[in-house]
N, C-alpha and C positions, 0 to 999 in steps of 0.2 A: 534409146527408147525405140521399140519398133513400131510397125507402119500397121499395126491392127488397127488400133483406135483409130487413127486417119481413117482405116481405109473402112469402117464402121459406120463412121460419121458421112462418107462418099457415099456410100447405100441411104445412109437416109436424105440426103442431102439432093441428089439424083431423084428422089419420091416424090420430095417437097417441090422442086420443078418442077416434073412431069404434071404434080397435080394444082399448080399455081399455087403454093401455099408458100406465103414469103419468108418466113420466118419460121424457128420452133424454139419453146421453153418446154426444157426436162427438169422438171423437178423431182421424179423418184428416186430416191438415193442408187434403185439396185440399175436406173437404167444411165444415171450420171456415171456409175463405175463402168456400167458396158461400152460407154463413151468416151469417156476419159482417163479411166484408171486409176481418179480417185475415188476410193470405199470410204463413206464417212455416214453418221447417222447425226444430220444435224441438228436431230431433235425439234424445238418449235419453229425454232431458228430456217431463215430463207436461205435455200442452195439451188439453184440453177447453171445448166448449160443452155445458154442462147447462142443459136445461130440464124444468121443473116443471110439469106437465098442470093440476095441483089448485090448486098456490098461485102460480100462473102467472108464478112469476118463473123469469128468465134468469141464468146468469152462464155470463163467459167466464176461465175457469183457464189461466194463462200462465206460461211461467220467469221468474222476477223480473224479469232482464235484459230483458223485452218488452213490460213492462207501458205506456212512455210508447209508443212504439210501438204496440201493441195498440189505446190510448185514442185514437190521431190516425188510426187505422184505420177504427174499428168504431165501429159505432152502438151497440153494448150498453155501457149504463151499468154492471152490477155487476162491472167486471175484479178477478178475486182472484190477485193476484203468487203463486208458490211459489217460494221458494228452495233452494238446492241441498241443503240439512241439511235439510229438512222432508220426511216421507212424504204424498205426495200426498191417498191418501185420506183419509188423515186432518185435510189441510187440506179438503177437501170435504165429509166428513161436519158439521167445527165449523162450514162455511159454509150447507150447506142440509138438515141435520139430516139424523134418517132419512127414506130413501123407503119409500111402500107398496107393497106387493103386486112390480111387474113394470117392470123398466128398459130401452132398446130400446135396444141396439149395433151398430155395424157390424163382422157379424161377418169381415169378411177385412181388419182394421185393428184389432180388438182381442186385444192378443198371449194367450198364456195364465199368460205370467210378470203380467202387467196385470188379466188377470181372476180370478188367485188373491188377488192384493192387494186387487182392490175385493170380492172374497167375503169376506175375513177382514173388512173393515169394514163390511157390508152381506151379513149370512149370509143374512139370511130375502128377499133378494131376488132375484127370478130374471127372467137376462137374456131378451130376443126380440129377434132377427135383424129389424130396419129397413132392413137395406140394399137388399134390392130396391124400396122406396118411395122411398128416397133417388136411387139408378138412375136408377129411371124420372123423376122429379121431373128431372135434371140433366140426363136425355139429352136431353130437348127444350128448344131453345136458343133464347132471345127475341133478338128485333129488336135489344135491346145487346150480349149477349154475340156477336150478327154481327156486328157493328162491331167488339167487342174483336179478334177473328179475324181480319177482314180489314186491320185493320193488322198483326198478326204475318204474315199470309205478305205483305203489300206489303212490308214488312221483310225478311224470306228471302228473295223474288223479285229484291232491288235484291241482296242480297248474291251473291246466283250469276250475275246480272249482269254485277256488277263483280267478281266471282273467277273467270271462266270467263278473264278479259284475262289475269290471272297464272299459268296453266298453262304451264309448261315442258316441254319433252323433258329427263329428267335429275331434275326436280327430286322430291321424295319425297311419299310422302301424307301423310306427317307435318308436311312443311313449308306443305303446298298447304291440308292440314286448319286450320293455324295462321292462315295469312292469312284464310281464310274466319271464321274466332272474331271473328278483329280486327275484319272489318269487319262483323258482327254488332254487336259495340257504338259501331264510328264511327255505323250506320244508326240507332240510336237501341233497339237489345234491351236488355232487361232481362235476357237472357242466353241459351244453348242450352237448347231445351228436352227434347232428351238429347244422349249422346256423338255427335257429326258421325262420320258413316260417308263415308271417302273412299276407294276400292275401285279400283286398277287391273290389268289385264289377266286372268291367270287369278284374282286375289283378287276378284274383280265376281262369281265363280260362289256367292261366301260372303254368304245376303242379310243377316248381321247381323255383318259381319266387322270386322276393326278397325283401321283407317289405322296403318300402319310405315313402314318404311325401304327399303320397296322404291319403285323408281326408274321413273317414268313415262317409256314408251317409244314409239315409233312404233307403229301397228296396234295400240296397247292399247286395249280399253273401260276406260272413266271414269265410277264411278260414285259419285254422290254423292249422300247421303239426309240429309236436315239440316233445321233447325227452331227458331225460337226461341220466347220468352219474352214477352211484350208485357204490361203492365198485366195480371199473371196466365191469361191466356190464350196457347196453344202454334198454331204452324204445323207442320207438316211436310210435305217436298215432294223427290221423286225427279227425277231426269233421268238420263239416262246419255248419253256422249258417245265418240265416237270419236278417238283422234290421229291427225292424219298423214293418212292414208286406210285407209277402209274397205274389207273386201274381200267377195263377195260374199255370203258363207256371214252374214258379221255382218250388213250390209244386211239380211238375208232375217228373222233373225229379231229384229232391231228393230223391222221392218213388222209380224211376227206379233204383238209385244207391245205395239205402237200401236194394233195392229187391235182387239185383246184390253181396254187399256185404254180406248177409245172404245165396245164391246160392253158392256162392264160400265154405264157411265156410262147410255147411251144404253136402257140395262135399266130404271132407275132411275126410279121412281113412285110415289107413297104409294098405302095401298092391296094391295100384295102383299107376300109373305115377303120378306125382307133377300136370301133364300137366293139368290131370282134371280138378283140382282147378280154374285152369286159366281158362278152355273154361265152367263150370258149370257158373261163374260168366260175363264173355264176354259175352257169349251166353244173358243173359236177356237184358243185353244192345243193343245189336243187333236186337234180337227180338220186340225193341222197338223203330229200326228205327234212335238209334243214334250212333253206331259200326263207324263213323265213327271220331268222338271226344271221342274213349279212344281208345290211340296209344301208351299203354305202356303197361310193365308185371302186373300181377295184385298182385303179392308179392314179397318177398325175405325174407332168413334167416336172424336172427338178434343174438347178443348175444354180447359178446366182444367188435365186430365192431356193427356199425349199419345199414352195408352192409356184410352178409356174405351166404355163401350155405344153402339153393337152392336156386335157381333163380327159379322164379315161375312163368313159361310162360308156350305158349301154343306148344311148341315146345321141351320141357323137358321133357323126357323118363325115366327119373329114378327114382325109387321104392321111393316113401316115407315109413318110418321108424318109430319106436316110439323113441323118442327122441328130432324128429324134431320141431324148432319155430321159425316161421314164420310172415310175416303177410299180409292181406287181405287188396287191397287198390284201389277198384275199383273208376273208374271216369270216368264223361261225362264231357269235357272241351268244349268250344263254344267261339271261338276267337270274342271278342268286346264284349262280353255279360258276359261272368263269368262261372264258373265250382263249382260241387259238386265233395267231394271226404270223403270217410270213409272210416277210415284205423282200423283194431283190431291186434293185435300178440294173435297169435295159438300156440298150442302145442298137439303136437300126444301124450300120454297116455303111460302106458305101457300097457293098453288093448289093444293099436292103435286106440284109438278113440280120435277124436276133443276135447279139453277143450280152450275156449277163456280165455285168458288170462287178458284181458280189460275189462272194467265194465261200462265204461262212458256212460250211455246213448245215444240210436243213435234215438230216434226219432225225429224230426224237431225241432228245438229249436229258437224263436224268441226273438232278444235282444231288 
C-alpha cells in the first residue's frame, strides 16, 4: 500500500493541530476514499473516519457488511464493523472513548438527524467546520490522481467514438442513451459517473434535461454529456452533433460556442481569478448577441466527485493554482429550438499553464 493516504491524513491532521481542533469525523463517502482508499456508498447506513489529534490513533467505522472489503482497501488498520441493530455512536463512543473540548466536521455532509445523535453521546463537544481545509487540500490534484483522470475520459472518449457509429434517424435517446451505458462497461468503466444526458432537437435547449422517448430526427441537434467512473476518479465531457444536415442558423451558433469554448480555455493561467475563465468565454457569446440563452457557470472542478472546487463563474475571486481541473462548458440554449454545448476538463500545469485534458474533436460533426 503506498504512503498517499498516510501522507493525506498528515495534511490534515498538522491543520487540526495548528488550529486546536482535537479530533475529526469524515463521513462523506468521496472524502473517506480520499483518505483511506476505501470507495464505498453506504447508503443510510453510518461510515466514518475518526482521528484522534492527542492520542493519535485512527479508525475507520464501516456497515458490517464492508468490513472485508474495507480491510483489502485501506491502509487503516483499526476498521470497526457496525451492524444494523447497533446505534452508531454508541459504537464509537465504546471504540474511542470520550473526546475533549472540539470535533471538526464536514459541515454540508453532516446531516442534522446525524449531529443530534452524535450530541446525545458527546454533549460537551463542540463541532468546527474542516471542510474548507478538506476543499482546498483535494482541489489540487497530484501527478497520480492525473493519471486516474486521464484514463476515465480515455474511456468516455472511446465510448462516443464508438456510439456516435450507432445513431439512427428514428431511433430514441433512451435507446442511443443505453448502447452508450453498455459500452461504458465493455471499455473497461467502473460505471457512469452521473445520469448520461442524451438531448435531441428542441430537448438540447434543456442543459440538464433527461434522454426519453422521443425520436432522433433529421436537422435535429444531438447532444450528449456523459462520464464515467475509473478506479474512483470521474470524466465528463460534452460534444453536440448534428443529423442529416445542418442549416445555417445552427452552423452559426456552433461556431459562436466553439469560439466561446476555445476563449475560456485559452483565458486560463495560474495566477488570476477562476472568474476570467468564465467572463473570457461568456463574453464571445454576448458579443454575439445571444448572452442571453447561456444562464449558467461556465465550468467546475472535477475529480473524485464529478461536482467539486472551483466553481467557475463570473463572480469567483479566487486565485487559480497549478493543480487545478476543471472544465470548460460554454452554451447557447434556445427554448423550442435546441442548444449547443462543449464541455473539455483542463488542468493547470506545474508551469501554471493550460493542458486540455480531452481530445475529442470539437469541430461540427454531422451524423
Amino acid at each position: 500500500m503506498n504512503k498517499l493516504f498516510e501522507q493525506r491524513r498528515t495534511l490534515l491532521k498538522n491543520y487540526l493541530l495548528e488550529q486546536e481542533i482535537f479530533a475529526v469525523m469524515i463521513t462523506d463517502p468521496a472524502n473517506v476514499f480520499y483518505y483511506t482508499g476505501f470507495k464505498s456508498d453506504p447508503h443510510e447506513r453510518f461510515m466514518s473516519l475518526i482521528m484522534n489529534t492527542l492520542s493519535n490513533n485512527t479508525y475507520l467505522f464501516v456497515p458490517a457488511l464492508d468490513k472485508e472489503a474495507a480491510a483489502q482497501a485501506s491502509d487503516i488498520k483499526s476498521i470497526i464493523p457496525i451492524s444494523d441493530e447497533q446505534l452508531p455512536f454508541e459504537v464509537v463512543k465504546n471504540t474511542i472513548g470520550n473526546i475533549s473540548k472540539s470535533i471538526g466536521i464536514e459541515a454540508k455532509a453532516l446531516s442534522y438527524y446525524r449531529f443530534k445523535s452524535f450530541s446525545d453521546h458527546f454533549p460537551f463537544v463542540q463541532v468546527v467546520d474542516v471542510q474548507p481545509f478538506i476543499n482546498k487540500q483535494r482541489k489540487k490534484k497530484s501527478t497520480e490522481e492525473i493519471g486516474h483522470l486521464r484514463k476515465a475520459i480515455e474511456i468516455i472518449e472511446k465510448v462516443l467514438e464508438e456510439g456516435i457509429k450507432k445513431v439512427k434517424v428514428g431511433m430514441t435517446e433512451a435507446e442511443l442513451t443505453g448502447e452508450l451505458e453498455f459500452l461504458m462497461r465493455k471499455f473497461g468503466a467502473d460505471g457512469p459517473s452521473f445520469s448520461t444526458i442524451v438531448l435531441s432537437g428542441e430537448k438540447a435547449a434543456l442543459p440538464h434535461g433527461s434522454p426519453g422517448a422521443r425520436k432522433i430526427q433529421k436537422g435535429d441537434y444531438l447532444l450528449i454529456d456523459f462520464g464515467v467512473i475509473k478506479d474512483g476518479y470521474c470524466s465528463d465531457i460534452t460534444r453536440t452533433f448534428i443529423i442529416g444536415e445542418a442549416s445555417e442558423k445552427q452552423k452559426e451558433i456552433y461556431d459562436i460556442v466553439l469560439k466561446s469554448n476555445e476563449a475560456g480555455i485559452n483565458a486560463i493561467q495560474a495566477g488570476i481569478p477562476v472568474n476570467a475563465f468564465d467572463i473570457a468565454a461568456r463574453k464571445v457569446i454576448i458579443d454575439h448577441g445571444y448572452g442571453q440563452y447561456f444562464n449558467n457557470r461556465v465550468g467546475h472542478g472535477l475529480g473524485i466527485e464529478i461536482h467539486e472546487e472551483p466553481s467557475i463563474h463570473e463572480k469567483n475571486m479566487e486565485i487559480a493554482e497549478t493543480g487545478l481541473v476543471f472544465t470548460i462548458e460554454p452554451g447557447i440554449y434556445i427554448p423550442e429550438n435546441g442548444g449547443v454545448r462543449i464541455e473539455d476538463i483542463v488542468y493547470i500545469n506545474e508551469e501554471g499553464k493550460v493542458e486540455v485534458l480531452t481530445s475529442f474533436p470539437k469541430h461540427l460533426k454531422i451524423l
